[in-house]
Each structure stands twice: as C-alpha cells, then as structure tokens.
N, C-alpha and C positions, 0 to 999 in steps of 0.2 A: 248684873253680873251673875253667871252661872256659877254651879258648884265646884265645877272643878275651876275656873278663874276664884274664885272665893279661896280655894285653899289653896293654887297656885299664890297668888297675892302675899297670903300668910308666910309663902317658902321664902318671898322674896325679902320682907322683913327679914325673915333671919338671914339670909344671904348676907345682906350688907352690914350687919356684926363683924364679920370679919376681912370689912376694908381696914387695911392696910396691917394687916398682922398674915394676911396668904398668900402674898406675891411670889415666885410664876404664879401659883395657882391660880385657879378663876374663883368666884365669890357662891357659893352654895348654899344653900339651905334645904330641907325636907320636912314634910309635914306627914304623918301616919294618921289616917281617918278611919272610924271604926263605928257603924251608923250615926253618921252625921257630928262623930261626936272626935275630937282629938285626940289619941292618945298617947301620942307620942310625937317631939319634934326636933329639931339640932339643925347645927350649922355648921361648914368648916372652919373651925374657930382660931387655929395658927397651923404654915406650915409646913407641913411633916410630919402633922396629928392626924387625928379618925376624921375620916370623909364626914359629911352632913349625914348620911344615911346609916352611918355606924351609930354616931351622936343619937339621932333619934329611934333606930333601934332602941340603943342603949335605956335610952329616955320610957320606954314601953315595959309598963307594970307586971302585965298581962302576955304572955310570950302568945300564948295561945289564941289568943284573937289575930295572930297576924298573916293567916291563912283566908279569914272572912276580911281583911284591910285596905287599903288605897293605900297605896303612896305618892305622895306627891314629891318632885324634887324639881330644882330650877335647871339641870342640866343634867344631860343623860350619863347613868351613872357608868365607873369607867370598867372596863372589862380585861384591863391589864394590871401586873404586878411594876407598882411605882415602890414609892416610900411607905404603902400599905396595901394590901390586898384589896383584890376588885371589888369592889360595892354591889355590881351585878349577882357576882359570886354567892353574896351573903343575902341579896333579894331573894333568890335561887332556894338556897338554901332556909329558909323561914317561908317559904311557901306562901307570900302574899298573893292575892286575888288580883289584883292591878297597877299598874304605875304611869303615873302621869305627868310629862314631862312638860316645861318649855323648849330649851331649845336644846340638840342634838349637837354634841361636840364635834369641834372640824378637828381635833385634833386627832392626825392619822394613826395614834397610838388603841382610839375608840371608835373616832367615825361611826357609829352604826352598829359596832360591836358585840355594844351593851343591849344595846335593842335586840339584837339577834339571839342574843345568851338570854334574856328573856323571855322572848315566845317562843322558842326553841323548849321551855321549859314549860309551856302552857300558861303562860302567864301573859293576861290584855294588856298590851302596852298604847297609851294613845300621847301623841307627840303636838309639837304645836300651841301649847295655851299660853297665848299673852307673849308669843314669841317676841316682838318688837320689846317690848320691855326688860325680858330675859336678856337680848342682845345689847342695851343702855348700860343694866345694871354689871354686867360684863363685859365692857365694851374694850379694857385696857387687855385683857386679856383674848378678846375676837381678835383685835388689831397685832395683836403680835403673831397671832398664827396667820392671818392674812396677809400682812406687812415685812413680816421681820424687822420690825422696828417697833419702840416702844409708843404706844398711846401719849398723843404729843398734846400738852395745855398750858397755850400763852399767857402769859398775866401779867397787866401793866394798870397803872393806873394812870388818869388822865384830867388835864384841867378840863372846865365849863370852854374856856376859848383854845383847847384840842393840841395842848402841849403837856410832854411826861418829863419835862426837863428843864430847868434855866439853860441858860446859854452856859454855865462854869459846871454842867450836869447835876447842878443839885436836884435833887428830887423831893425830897423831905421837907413836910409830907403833905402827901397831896390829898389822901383818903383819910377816911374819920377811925378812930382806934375802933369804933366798931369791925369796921372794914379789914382794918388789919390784924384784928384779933380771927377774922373766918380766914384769911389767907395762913394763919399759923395752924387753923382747921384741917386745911387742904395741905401744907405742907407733911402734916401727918400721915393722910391718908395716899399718899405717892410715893413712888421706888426713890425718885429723885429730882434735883432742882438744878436750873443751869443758870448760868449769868457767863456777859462774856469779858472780855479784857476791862472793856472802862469802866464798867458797874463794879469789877473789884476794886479796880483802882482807887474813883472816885467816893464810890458809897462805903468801901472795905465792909462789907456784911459779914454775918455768922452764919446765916442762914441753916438756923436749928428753928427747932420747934419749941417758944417761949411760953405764947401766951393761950398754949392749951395741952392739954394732955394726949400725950403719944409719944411713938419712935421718932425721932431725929432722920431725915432722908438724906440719902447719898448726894456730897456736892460735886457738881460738874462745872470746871471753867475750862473756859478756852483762852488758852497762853500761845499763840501759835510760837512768837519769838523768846517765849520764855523772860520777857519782862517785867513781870509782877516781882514787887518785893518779899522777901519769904518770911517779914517780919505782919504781913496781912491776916487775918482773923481765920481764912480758909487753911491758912496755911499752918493751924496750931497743934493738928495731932488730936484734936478731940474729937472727927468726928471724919466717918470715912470720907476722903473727899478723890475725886480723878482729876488730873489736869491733862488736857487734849494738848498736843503742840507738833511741831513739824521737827523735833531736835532731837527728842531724847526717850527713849524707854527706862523707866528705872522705879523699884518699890522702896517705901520708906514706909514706916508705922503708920495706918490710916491713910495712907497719901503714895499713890499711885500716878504716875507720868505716861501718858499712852502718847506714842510720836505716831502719825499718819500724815499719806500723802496730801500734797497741797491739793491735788487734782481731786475732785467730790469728798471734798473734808467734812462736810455736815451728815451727808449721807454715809461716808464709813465711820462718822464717830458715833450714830443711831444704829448699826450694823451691830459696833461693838459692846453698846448700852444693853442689844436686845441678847449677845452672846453670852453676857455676865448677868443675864437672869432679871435686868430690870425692865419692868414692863409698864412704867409710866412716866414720866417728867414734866414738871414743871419750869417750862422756860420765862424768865424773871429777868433776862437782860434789857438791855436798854432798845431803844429803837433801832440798832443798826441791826442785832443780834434779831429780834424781833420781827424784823421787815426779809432776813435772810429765809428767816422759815416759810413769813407768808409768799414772798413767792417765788422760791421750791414746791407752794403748795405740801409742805411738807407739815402740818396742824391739822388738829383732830377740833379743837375746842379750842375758845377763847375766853377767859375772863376777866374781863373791864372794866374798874370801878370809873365812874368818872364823877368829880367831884364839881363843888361849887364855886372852888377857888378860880382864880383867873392869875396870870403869868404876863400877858401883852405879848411878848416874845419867849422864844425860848427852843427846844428839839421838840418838834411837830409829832404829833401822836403815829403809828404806823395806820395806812390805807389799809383795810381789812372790810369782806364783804359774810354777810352771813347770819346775820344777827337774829336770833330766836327768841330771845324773850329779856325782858327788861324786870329788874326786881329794887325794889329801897332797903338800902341798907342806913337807917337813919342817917338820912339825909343826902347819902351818895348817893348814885345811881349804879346798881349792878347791870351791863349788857352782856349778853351772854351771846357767845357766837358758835356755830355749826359748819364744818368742811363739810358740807353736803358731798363734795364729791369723792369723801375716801371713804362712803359710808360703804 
C-alpha cells in the first residue's frame, strides 16, 4: 500500500462514522498530512453539519502548515452552496499544496467542479485512489444518483432444508439472537425498512431498533387494499411509518398513506422513497414481497442468514443468484449476495 492509499484508507475509517446519521448525504471523511505525519482529520458527522474537510480543518493546531499539506478526502469536495458552503472554497482558501481524492462526485451539483476550482487555484489535485472501495463505502448514495431509487437490501432468514416460513407463516425464529442482534445493527444504519401485507399481519412487528444503539428507521408497508388492522404495532404513532396503497392519500402523526397506481407499483413507490430523501431500505418481507424484487431485478445486496434449524415443509426460501461471500455468525451462516448487474 502506497502513501496516498495509506492515508486514503485512514479517510475511509472516518467516513463510515457517520453511517447512518448523513443520509442523502454520501459518507466522508478527510485526513490533513503534513511530512508524513497527521495533523488534522474529520468526518461528516450528521446532516446539515460541517462537511469532513471543514471538521478536519477545524481539527489542525497549526493553520500555517496548511500551505506545505496534503489532503486527503473520500470524495471530491463540493463546489456549490448547499446546507453549508463549498469545501473547495475553503481548500482555496487555506492554500494547501495538494488534494487527493477517491472518487469524484456524479452529482451534477459538483461533477468535476471541485476539481476545476482547485487547480484553477494552483492546487495538485490527483483523483482515483482506491476508487472501487470509495464507491462500496458509498454505494447507497452512487445508487441513488444513478438510480433514482433508494439502495435496495434484502433480508430473510432461512432454514438448513431452505424454508423462511411454516406453512401458518410463522417464522420465529429461525436465526440465532446473535444474528438478530447485527440485523437491529443494520436496521440502524439505513433510511428505511419494508415488510409487505402478510409479514404485518402475521408477524405484527415494530420494526425499531432494540437490540442496539441508534435512530429508529422509517417503516414502509404495503397495504395495497387497506386491510391491515390499525390496532397493529406499525400502526402506533411511535415511529415514522408510510403505508403504500391503491385507495387513499391522507397524513396522520408519524403515519403517512401514499395511494399509487396498480400499474409498476414497486417501481413508483422506490420513485417516491428516493423523492422523500431516503436513500436505503431494507426489505424484510416475506417471500412473495421478496421474490417481487428479485425479479424486477430490482436489489442491490442480499443478506441471508441461514440457520441450522430444519422445517420439513413450509414457504420455500426466494431463488436468488449472486452470492459473494459467506460469514458465521455463531453458528448461522451469513450469505451475502451482489446484483452484479446494477453495479
């Protein structure tokens, strides 16, 4: 690993600090080098706060070394007035010696911008380090500019004999409390979670964040005929929730009714996810809800515990092709799956 992947690396550590406290934003970090030695670093830490290169400005003892300095940042910084002033602006401005980027924002707000307001100013910009993993570590956020639709991630769990269901839908439980202690992980770190009609019904979930620390994520079901009963766990007012349906538009505290056409219902209610600023979900339905996405081809990422238990019969796991790597999660098995083809 070379220097500037060395301290690229370090920006990405901070980056991912502030999953799930940035969303739209993308996840940033910066790191200020000053011979070989750190002197400054930050992250976008929640948002509508100071960019990562404000932070690590901020972070620097010394103003005056920042003329002979590197900076390193996970994405090129942006060159328009948003919810704070350009970050380019303030590179500019503090006269650093170089900036070294991963990857270059598609958003047509900066595209290239930032770059240009940099050597425009005599300042080395060099782009490119570790890009593939700049794009990973940002990936809910690429996909939404490339998409218009939110970074989509399947999650079911699965018996050893490749059922997620008894035959009466019970599901419970099929993964090890390990297991469902990282999925209250992940529930954290995403905009939102979906389930569809039976998974309310049958499981009546809360689908908050228990058994770890963080925000609560936006819940999404789909009611198309408006048959859920409103005395269900979703339905409490504690905690923002949308229901999808074909009937009715109408706001109540926390709980929100969005009516769309029956004709590409999956596809306008991903439309309307990505219009209201959420740029991740977590789909948690059952297999019908589940098998609708996989083929739409509409999933980004899959995650699958599958367990030891056995069923005999029961609602067959969804067909899904993709799989990338395998992990234990005491005693479960994590597969992890990739839509190679929406990369």
């Amino acid at each position: 690993m070379n220097k500037d992947e060395q301290y690229i690396t370090r920006a990405f550590d901070l980056a991912i600090n502030g999953i799930g406290k940035v969303s739209p934003n993308p996840l940033v970090g910066c790191v200020i080098e000053h011979n070989d030695t750190i002197i400054g670093e930050g992250w976008h830490q929640y948002y509508g706060g100071p960019h990562a290169e404000v932070n690590a400005i901020n972070n620097v003892k010394n103003k005056q070394l920042l003329p002979e300095s590197t900076v390193y940042v996970t994405l090129e910084p942006c060159a328009h007035f948003g919810k704070t002033p350009p970050c380019a602006d303030l590179l500019v401005k503090h006269k650093v010696k170089k900036v070294v980027i991963a990857n270059i924002d598609p958003n047509p707000l900066v595209g290239g911008k930032g770059i240009e307001k940099l050597e425009n100013a005599g300042i080395e910009v060099v782009t490119g380090i570790l890009e593939e993993k700049g794009l990973e570590i940002n990936k809910r956020f690429f996909t939404g500019l490339k998409h218009k639709r939110p970074y989509i991630i399947l999650k079911w769990a699965q018996t050893q004999d490749g059922f997620v269901a008894r035959k009466n839908y019970d599901s419970k439980w099929i993964s090890n409390e390990h297991s469902r202690k990282l999925v209250h992980k992940w529930r954290s770190e995403e905009d939102a979670i979906m389930i569809g009609t039976n998974t309310a019904q049958y499981d009546n979930p809360k689908l908050n964040v228990r058994a770890w620390e963080g925000r609560n994520p936006v819940r999404i079901v789909i009611d198309k005929q408006l048959r859920l009963p409103e005395t269900l766990k979703l339905f409490d007012h504690n905690q923002y929730t949308l229901c999808y349906n074909l009937i009715k538009n109408e706001e109540a505290e926390l709980l929100t009714y969005v009516k769309l056409e029956e004709n590409n219902f999956i596809e306008a209610l991903l439309h309307n996810l990505y219009e209201r600023d959420l740029r991740s979900v977590i789909v948690e339905g059952g297999s019908m809800l589940l098998n609708t996405f996989i083929d739409k081809g509409l999933w980004d990422e899959a995650l699958v515990f599958s367990s030891q238990q056995t069923f005999e019969e029961g609602i067959e796991t969804p067909d899904i092709n993709g799989l990338v790597e395998v992990k234990e999660v005491a005693g479960d098995k994590l597969l992890i799956y990739k839509n190679l083809r929406n990369g």
